[in-house]
C-alpha positions in Angstrom: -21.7 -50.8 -5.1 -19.6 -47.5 -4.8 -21.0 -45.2 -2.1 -17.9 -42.6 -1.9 -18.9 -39.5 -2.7 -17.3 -38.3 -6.2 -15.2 -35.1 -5.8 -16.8 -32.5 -8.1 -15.4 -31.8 -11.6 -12.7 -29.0 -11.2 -12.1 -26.9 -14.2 -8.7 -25.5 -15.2 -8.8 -21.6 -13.9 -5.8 -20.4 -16.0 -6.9 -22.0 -19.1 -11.0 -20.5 -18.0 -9.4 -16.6 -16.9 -6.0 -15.9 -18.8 -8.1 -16.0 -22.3 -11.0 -13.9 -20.6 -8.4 -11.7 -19.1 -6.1 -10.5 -21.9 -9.4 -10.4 -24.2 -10.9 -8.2 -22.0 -7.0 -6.0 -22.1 -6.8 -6.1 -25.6 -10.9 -4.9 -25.5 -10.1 -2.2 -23.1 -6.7 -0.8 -25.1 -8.6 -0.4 -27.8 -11.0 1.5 -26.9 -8.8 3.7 -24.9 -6.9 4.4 -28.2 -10.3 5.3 -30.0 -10.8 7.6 -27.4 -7.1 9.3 -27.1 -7.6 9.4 -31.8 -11.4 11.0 -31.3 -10.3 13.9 -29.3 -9.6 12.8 -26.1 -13.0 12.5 -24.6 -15.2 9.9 -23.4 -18.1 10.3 -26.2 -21.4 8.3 -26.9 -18.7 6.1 -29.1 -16.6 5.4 -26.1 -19.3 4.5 -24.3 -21.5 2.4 -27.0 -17.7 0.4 -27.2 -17.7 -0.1 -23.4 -21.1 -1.3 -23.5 -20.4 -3.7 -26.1 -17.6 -5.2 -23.9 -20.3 -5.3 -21.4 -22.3 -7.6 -22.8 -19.4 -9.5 -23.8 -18.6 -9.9 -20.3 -22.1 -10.7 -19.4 -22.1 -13.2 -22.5 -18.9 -15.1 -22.0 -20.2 -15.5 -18.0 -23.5 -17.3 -18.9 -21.5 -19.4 -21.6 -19.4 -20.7 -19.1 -21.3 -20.3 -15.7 -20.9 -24.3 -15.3 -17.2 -24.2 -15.7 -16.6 -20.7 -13.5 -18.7 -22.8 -11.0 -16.0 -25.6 -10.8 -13.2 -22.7 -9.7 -13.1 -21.6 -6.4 -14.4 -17.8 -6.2 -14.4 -18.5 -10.4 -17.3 -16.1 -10.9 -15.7 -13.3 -8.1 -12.3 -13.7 -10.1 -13.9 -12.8 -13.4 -15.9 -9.9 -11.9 -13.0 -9.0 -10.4 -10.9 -9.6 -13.9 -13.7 -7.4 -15.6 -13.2 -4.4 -12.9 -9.8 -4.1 -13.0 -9.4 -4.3 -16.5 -12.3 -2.1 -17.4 -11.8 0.8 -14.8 -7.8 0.6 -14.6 -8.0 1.4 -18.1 -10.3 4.8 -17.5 -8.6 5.7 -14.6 -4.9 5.0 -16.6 -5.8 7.0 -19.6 -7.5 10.2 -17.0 -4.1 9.8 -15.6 -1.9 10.1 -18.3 -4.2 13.1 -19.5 -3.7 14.8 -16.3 -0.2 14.3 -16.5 0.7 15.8 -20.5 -1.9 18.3 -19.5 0.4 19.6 -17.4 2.0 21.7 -14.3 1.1 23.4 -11.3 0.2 26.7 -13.7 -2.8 24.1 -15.5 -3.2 22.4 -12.3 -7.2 24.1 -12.7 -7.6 23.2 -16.2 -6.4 19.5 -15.3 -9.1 19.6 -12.5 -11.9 20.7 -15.0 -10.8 18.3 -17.4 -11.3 15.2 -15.1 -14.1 16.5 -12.9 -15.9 18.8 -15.2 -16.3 16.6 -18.0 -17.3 13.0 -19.2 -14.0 11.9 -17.6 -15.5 12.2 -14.5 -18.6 9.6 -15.0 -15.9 7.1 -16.5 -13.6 7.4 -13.7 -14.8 8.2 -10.5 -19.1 7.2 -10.6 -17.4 3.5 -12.4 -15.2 2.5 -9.9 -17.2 3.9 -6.8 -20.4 2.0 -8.0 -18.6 -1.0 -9.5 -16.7 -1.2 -6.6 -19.5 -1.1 -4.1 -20.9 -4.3 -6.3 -17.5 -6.1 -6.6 -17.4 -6.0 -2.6 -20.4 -7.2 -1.8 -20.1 -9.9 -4.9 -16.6 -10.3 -3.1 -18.0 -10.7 0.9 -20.7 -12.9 -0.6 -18.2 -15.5 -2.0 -16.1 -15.4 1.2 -19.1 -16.4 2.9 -19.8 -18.8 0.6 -16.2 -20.5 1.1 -15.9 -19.4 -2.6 -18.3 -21.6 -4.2 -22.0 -19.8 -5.6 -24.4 -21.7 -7.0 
């Protein structure tokens, strides 16, 4: 009889995360470009398509929960992968806005633009309340020496 204690099953992260990742890029460009061809403005569309990536997210983690469970910090490294890709792109396209809007004589109507409208919600209340998930999500795995179960 065999009483050593069997590793447990490790599941390959690229071939887990790269997929998730560049869907989630392609996901996220897309939407970005529906957003720059309706006007520029984050709209009940932009936000029904970022909700529909949100479930996706939610959908492709319960799908394969078992397997993110077999990578170290797995399930922090696709919250993290859903973050970055989700808010970068936001933040990105608010940046490039700012930037074709213009110089220091439009540095008011720039302001307005990001702060004064929908931009604001998709760029700033995102990432400060996302963030203040992903870091406790983040401290929780370190604690947990990267495994959750």
């Amino acid at each position: 009889m065999d009483t050593t204690a069997q590793a447990a099953q490790t599941a390959n992260a690229r071939s887990l995360l790269l997929p998730y990742a560049l869907t989630l890029i392609g996901a996220m460009l897309i939407i970005q470009f529906v957003i720059a061809l309706t006007g520029g403005e984050v709209t009940i569309l932009a936000g029904i398509l970022t909700a529909i990536v949100a479930i996706g997210i939610a959908a492709w983690v319960v799908v394969n929960r078992r397997r993110l469970l077999h990578v170290r910090f797995g399930l922090v490294i696709a919250h993290v992968i859903a973050y970055v890709a989700v808010t970068t792109s936001f933040n990105l396209h608010a940046v490039i806005r700012a930037m074709i809007a213009g110089g220091d004589a439009e540095v008011q109507s720039v302001a307005h633009t990001l702060l004064g409208s929908s931009w604001f919600g998709a760029t700033l209340v995102m990432s400060a309340f996302w963030g203040l998930g992903l870091l406790l999500h983040l401290i929780g795995s370190v604690l947990g020496r990267g495994w959750e179960d």
